[in-house]
VOBA-1610 file (N, C-alpha, C; in pm, whole numbers, padded with zeros to 5 digits, always signed):
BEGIN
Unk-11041-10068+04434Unk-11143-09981+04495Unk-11075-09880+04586Unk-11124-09756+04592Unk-11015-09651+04664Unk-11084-09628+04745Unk-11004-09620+04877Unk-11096-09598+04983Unk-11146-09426+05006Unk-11261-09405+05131Unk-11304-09269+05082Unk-11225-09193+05162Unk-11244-09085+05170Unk-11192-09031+05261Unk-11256-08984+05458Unk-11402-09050+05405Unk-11509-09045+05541Unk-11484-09132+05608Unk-11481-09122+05717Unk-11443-09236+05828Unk-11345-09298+05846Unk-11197-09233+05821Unk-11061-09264+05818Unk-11036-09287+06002Unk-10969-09355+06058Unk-10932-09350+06200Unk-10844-09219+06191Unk-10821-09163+06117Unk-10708-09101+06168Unk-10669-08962+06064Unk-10606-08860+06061Unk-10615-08716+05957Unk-10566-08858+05837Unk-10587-08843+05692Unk-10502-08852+05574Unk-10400-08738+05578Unk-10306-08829+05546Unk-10175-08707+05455Unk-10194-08706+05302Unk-10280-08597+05308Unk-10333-08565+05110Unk-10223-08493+05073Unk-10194-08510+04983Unk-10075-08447+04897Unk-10160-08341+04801Unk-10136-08229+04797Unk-10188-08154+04681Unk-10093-08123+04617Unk-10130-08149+04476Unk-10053-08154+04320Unk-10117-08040+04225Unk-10037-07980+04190Unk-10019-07868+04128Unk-09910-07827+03994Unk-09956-07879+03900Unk-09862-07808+03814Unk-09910-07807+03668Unk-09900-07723+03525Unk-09933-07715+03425Unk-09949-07826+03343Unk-09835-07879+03387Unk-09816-08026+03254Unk-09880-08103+03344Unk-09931-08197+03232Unk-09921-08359+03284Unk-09805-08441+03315Unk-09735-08418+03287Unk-09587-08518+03369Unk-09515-08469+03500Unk-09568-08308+03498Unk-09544-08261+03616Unk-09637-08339+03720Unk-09746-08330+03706Unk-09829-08359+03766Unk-09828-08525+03803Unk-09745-08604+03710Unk-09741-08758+03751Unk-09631-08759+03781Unk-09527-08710+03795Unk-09408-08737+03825Unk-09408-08645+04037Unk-09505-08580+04081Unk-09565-08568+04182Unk-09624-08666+04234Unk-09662-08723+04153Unk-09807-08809+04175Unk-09699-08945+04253Unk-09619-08979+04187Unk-09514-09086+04178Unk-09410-09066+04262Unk-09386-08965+04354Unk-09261-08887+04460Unk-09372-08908+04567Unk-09468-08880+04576Unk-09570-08880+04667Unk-09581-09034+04737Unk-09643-09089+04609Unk-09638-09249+04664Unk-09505-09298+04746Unk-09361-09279+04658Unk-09277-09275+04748Unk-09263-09207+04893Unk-09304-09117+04891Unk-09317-09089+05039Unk-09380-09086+05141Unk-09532-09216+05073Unk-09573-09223+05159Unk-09723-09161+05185Unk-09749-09068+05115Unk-09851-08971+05088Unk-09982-09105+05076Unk-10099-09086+05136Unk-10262-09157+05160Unk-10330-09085+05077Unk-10339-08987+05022Unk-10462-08920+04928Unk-10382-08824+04863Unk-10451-08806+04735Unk-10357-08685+04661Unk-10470-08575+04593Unk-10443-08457+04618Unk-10563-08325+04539Unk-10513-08276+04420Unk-10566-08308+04317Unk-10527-08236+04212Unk-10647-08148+04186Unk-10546-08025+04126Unk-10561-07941+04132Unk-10620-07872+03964Unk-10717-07917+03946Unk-10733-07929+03761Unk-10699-07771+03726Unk-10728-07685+03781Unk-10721-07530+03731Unk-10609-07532+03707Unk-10469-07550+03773Unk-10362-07554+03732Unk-10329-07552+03589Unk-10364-07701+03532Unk-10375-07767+03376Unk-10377-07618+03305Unk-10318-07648+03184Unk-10310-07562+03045Unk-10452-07597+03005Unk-10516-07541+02946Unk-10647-07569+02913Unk-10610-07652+02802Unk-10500-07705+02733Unk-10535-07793+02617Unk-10466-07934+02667Unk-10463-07931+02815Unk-10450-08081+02892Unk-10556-08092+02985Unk-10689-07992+02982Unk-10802-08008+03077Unk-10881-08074+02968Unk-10843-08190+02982Unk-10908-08294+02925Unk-10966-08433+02967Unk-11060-08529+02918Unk-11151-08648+02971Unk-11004-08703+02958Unk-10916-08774+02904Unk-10805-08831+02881Unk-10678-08841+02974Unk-10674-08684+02979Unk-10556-08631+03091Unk-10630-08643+03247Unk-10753-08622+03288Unk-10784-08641+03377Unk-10758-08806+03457Unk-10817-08901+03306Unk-10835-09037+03339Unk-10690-09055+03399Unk-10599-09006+03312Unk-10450-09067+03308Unk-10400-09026+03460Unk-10444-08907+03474Unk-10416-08905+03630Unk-10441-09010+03810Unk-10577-08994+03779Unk-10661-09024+03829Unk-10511-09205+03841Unk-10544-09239+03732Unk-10491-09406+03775Unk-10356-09361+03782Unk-10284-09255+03754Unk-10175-09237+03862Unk-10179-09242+04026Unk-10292-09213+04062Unk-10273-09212+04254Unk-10355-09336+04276Unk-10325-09501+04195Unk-10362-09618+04222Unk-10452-09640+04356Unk-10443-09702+04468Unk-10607-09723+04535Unk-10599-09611+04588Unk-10547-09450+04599Unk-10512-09366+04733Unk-10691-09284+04658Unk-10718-09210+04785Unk-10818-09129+04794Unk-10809-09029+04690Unk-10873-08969+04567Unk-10847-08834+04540Unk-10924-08709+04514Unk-10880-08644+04605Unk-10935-08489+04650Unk-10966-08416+04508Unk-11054-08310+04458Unk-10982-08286+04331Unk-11093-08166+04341Unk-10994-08069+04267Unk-11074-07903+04277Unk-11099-07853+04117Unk-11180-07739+04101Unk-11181-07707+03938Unk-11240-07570+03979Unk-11149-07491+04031Unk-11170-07339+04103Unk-11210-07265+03994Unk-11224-07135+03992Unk-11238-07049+03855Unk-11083-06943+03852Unk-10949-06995+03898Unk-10862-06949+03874Unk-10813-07013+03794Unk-10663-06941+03846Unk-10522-06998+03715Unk-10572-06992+03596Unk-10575-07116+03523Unk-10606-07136+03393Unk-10771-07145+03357Unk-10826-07113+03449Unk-11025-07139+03476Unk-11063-07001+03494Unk-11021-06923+03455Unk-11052-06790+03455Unk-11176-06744+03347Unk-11143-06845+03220Unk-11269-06779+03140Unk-11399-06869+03138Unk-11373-06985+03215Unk-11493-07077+03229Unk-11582-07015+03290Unk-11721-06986+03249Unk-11849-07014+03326Unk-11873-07095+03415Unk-11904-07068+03568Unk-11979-07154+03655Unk-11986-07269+03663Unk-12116-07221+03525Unk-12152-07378+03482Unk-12074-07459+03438Unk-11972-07424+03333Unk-11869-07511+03305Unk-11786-07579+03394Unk-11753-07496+03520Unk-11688-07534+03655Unk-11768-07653+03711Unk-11904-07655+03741Unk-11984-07733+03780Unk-12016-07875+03678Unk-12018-07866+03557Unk-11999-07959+03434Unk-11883-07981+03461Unk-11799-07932+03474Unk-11618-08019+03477Unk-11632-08120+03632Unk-11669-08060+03723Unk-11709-08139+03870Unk-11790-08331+03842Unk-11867-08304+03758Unk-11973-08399+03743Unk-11900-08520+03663Unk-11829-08441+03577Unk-11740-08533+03456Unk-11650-08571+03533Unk-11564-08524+03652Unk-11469-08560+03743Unk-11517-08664+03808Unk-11608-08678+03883Unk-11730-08771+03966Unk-11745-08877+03906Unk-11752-08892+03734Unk-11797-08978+03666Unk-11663-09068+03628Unk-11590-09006+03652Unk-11440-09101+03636Unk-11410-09161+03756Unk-11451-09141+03894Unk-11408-09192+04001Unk-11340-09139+04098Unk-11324-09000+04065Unk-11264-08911+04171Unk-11332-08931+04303Unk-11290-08919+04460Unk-11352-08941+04524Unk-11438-08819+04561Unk-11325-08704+04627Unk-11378-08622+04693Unk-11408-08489+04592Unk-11505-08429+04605Unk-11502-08314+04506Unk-11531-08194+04539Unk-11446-08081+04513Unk-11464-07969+04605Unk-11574-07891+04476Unk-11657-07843+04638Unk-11734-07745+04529Unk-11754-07594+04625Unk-11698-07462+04519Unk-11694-07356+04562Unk-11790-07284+04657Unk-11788-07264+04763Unk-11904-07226+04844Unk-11992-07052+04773Unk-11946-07002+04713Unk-12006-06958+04641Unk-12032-06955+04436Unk-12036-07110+04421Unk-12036-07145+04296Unk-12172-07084+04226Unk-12168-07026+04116Unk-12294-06978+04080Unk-12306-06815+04136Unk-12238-06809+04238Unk-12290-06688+04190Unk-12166-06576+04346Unk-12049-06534+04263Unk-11948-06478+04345Unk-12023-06444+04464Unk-11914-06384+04564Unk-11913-06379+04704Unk-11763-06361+04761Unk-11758-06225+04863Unk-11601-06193+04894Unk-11575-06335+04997Unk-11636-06339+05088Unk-11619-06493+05171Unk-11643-06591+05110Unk-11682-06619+04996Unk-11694-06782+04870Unk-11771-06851+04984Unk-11864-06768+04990Unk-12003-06793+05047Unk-12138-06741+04997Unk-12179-06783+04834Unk-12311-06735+04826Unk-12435-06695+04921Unk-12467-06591+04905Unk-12622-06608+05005Unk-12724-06590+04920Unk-12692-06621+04760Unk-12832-06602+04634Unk-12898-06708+04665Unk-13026-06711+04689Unk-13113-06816+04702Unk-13090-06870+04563Unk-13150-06846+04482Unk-13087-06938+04390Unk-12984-07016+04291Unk-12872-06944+04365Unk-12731-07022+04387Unk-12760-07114+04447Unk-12753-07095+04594Unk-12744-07193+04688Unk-12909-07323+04635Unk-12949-07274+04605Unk-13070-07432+04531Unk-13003-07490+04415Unk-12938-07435+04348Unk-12867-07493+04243Unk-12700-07536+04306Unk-12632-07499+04425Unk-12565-07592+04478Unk-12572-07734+04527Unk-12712-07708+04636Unk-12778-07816+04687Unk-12775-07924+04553Unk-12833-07883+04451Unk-12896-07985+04331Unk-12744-08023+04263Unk-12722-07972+04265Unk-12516-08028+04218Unk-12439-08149+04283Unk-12490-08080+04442Unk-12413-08155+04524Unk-12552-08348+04575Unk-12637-08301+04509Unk-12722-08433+04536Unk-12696-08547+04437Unk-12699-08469+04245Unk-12634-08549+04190Unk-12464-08598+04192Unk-12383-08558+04269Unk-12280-08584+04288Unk-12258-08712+04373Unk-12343-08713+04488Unk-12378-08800+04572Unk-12447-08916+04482Unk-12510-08915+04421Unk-12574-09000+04345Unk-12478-09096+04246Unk-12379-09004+04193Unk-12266-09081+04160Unk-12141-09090+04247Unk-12226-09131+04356Unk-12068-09187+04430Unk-11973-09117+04501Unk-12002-08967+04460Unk-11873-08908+04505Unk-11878-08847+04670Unk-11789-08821+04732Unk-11796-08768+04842Unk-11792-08599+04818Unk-11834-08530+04919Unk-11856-08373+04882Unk-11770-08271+04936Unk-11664-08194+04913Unk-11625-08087+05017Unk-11666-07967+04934Unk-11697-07872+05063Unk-11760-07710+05035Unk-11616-07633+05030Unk-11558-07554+05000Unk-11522-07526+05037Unk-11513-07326+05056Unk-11450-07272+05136Unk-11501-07102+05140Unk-11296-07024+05200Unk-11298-06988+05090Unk-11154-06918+05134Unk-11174-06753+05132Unk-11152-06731+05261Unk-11175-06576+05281Unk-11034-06509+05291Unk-10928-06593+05300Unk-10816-06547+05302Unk-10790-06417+05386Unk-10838-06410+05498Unk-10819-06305+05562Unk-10874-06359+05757Unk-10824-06267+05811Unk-10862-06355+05973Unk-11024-06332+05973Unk-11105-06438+06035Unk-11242-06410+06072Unk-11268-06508+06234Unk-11348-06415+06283Unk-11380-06467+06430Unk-11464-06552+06471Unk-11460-06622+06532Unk-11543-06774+06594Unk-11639-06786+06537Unk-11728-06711+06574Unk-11835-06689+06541Unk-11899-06675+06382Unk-11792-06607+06305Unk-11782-06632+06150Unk-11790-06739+06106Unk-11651-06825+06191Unk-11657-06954+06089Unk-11699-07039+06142Unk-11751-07039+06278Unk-11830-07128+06277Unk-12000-07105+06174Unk-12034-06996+06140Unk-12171-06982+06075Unk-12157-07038+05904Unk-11992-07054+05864Unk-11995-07060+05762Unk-12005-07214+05709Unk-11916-07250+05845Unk-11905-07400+05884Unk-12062-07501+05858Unk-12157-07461+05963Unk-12255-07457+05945Unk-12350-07471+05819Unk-12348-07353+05790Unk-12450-07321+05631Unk-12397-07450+05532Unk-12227-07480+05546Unk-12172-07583+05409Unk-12276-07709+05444Unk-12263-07739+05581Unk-12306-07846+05653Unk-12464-07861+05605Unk-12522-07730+05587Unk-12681-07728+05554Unk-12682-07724+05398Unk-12597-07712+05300Unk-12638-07772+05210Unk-12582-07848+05130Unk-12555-07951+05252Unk-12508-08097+05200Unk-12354-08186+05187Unk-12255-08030+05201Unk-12163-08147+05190Unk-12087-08158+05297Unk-11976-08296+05247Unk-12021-08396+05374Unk-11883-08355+05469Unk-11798-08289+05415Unk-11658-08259+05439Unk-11680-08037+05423Unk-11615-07959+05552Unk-11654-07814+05537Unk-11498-07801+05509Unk-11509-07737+05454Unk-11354-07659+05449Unk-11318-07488+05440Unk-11235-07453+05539Unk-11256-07324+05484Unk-11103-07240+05573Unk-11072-07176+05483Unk-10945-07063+05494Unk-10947-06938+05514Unk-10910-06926+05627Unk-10911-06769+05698Unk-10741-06744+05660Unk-10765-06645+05771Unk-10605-06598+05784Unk-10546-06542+05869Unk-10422-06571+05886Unk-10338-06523+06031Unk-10225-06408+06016Unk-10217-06316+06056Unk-10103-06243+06066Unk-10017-06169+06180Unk-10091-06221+06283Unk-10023-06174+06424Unk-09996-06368+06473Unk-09927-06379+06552Unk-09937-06460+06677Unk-10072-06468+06705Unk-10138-06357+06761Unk-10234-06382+06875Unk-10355-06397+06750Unk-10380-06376+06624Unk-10468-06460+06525Unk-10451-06586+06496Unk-10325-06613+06475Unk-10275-06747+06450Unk-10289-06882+06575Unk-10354-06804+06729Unk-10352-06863+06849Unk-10488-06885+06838Unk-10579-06791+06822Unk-10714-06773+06793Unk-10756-06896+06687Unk-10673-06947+06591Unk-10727-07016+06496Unk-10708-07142+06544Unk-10618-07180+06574Unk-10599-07288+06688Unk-10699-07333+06784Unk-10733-07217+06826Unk-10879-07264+06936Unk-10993-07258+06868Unk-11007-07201+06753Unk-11124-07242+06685Unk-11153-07360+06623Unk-11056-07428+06550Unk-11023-07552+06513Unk-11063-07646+06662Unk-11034-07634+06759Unk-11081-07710+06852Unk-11262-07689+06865Unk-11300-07591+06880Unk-11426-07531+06882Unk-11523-07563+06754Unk-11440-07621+06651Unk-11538-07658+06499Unk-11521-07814+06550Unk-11455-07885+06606Unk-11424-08017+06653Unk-11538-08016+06753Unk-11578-07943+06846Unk-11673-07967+06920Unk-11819-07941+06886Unk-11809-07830+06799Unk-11963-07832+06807Unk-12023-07818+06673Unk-11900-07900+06542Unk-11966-07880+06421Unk-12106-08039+06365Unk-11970-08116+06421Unk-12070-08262+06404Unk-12020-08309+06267Unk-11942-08264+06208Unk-11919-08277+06044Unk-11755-08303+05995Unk-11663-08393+05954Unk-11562-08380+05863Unk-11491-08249+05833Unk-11409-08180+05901Unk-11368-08031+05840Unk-11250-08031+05820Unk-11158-07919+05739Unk-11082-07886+05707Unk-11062-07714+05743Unk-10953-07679+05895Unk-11029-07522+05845Unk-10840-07536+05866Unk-10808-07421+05781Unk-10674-07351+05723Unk-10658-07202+05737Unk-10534-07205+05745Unk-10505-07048+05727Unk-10365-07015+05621Unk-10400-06852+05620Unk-10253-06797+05535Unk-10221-06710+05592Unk-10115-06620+05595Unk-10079-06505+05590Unk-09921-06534+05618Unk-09891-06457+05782Unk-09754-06424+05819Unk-09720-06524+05977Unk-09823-06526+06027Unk-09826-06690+06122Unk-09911-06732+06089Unk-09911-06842+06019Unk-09988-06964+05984Unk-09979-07079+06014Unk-09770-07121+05990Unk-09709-07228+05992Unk-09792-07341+06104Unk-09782-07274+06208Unk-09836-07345+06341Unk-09976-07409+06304Unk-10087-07314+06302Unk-10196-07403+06240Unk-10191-07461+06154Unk-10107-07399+06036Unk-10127-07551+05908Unk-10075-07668+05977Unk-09997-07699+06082Unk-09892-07802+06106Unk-09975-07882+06202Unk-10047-07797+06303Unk-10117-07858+06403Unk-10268-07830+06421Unk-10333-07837+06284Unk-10453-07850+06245Unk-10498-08015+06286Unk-10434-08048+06215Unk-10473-08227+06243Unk-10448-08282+06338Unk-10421-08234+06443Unk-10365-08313+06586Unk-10481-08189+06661Unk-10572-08163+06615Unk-10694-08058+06681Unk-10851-08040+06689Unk-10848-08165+06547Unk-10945-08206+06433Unk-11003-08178+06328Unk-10925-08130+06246Unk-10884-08145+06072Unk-10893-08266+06071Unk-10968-08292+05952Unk-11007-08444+05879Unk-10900-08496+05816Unk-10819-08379+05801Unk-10682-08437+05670Unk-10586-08351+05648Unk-10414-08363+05625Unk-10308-08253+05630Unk-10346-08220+05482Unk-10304-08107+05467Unk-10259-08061+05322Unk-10147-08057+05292Unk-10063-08141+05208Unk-09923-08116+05181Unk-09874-08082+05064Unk-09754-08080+05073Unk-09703-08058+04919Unk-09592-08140+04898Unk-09539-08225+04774Unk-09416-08332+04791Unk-09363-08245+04749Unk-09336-08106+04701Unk-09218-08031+04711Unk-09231-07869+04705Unk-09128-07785+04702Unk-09211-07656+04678Unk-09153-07586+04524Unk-09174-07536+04437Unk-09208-07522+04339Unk-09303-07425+04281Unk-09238-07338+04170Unk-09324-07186+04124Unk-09465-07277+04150Unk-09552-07378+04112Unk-09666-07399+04154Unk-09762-07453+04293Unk-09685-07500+04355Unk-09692-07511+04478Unk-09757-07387+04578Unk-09814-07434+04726Unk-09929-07292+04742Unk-09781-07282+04861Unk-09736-07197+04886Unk-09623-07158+05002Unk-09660-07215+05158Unk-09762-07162+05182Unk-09804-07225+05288Unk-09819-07345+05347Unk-09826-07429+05230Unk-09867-07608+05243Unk-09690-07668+05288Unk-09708-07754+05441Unk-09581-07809+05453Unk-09556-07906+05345Unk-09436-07959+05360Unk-09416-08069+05298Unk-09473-08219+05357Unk-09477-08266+05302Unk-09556-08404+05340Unk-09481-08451+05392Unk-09313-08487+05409Unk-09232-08532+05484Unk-09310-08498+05640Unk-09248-08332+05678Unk-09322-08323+05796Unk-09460-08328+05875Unk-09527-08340+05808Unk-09633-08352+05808Unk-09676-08523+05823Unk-09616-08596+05784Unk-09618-08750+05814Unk-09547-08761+05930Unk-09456-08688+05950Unk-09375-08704+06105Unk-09470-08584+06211Unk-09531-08570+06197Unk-09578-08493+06295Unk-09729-08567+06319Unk-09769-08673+06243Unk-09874-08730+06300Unk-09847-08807+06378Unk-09719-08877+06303Unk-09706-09057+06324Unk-09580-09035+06436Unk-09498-08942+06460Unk-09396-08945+06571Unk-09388-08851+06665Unk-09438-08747+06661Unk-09458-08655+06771Unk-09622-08679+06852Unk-09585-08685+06967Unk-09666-08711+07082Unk-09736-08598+07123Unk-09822-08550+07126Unk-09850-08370+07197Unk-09963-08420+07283
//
């Protein structure tokens, strides 16, 4: 039985896995365990579309034995010509194998520059996605990557809205490119800790990031994002899980 990822004492060190093949992807899967890694995200868009399969999924899946697993089905990389719906049908079939956590695009159904629908009937047909998901078991993350800096007040509203329709974990990626953005994100992360009430994940990219990706979880991030190595598929930004296990479990702040 794998435990969930809700109500952990403490951040998970999720490993996110990334790569075309399937052996890439288990031979991650298997460096990870060695090091230690509590939850692992695979990353299905990655997959060649003729390994995005019920088979290759299963085979994964009992690669990360009791650990938590995170698992995304974006409309990039190799998900570029899928429909929505197909994105949302691949989610359900994921759910139905035992995946735990399942990310679903904050603007699924129907684009958005912040991957934040505001179509009313997107967002009713999210809600209804994310109820049968729940229904089978699964745990829920929203997630909204704006990839660019946004102010308190942004993400906290975006924070929010995930929270209002339903799922149970918010996640969402801005971006840093000065110091004094990258300081800003820092105190917001404290500020979604105080007044969201909810499981979050908030991230950044750009040119200072390092700091918040590193000291997200010692701020209240639900969980690190790592990587067991870096690699043409790998996201640049994501530490390695080495440090990232030493920065929970041995540094004091």
């Amino acid at each position: 039985m794998k435990k969930p990822f809700l109500g952990q004492p403490q951040p998970m060190l999720t490993v996110m896995v990334q790569d075309a093949e399937p052996n890439g992807v288990i031979r991650k899967i298997r460096n990870g365990l060695d090091q230690g890694a509590e939850a692992f995200g695979i990353t299905v868009q990655y997959l060649k579309p003729e390994y995005q399969t019920h088979e290759i999924y299963r085979a994964l899946l009992d690669e990360t034995k009791d650990k938590p697993s995170y698992v995304t089905n974006y409309r990039t990389q190799n998900n570029t010509e899928k429909t929505d719906e197909e994105l949302a049908q691949g989610l359900l079939e994921l759910a139905d194998m035992g995946y735990t956590l399942i990310d679903v695009m904050g603007d699924l159904y129907c684009k958005h520059d912040e991957e934040l629908t505001d179509d009313p009937e997107a967002i009713c047909k999210q809600k209804e996605l994310i109820r049968v998901l729940h229904d089978k078991g699964a745990e829920v993350l929203m997630s909204s990557h704006l990839y660019k800096f946004a102010p308190a007040e942004r993400v906290l509203e975006i924070a929010l809205e995930q929270k209002r329709r339903g799922a149970d974990v918010i996640k969402i990626v801005t971006g840093a490119d000065t110091m004094e953005q990258q300081l800003e994100n820092l105190r917001i992360t404290h500020l979604l800790k105080e007044e969201l009430g909810a499981p979050f994940l908030f991230l950044s990219v750009g040119a200072e990031c390092d700091v918040h990706r590193k000291l997200g979880m010692r701020l209240g991030c639900c969980m690190s994002l790592s990587t067991q190595e870096h690699d043409i598929y790998s996201t640049p930004s994501q530490p390695l899980l080495t440090v990232m296990k030493s920065l929970r479990n041995d540094i004091n702040l």
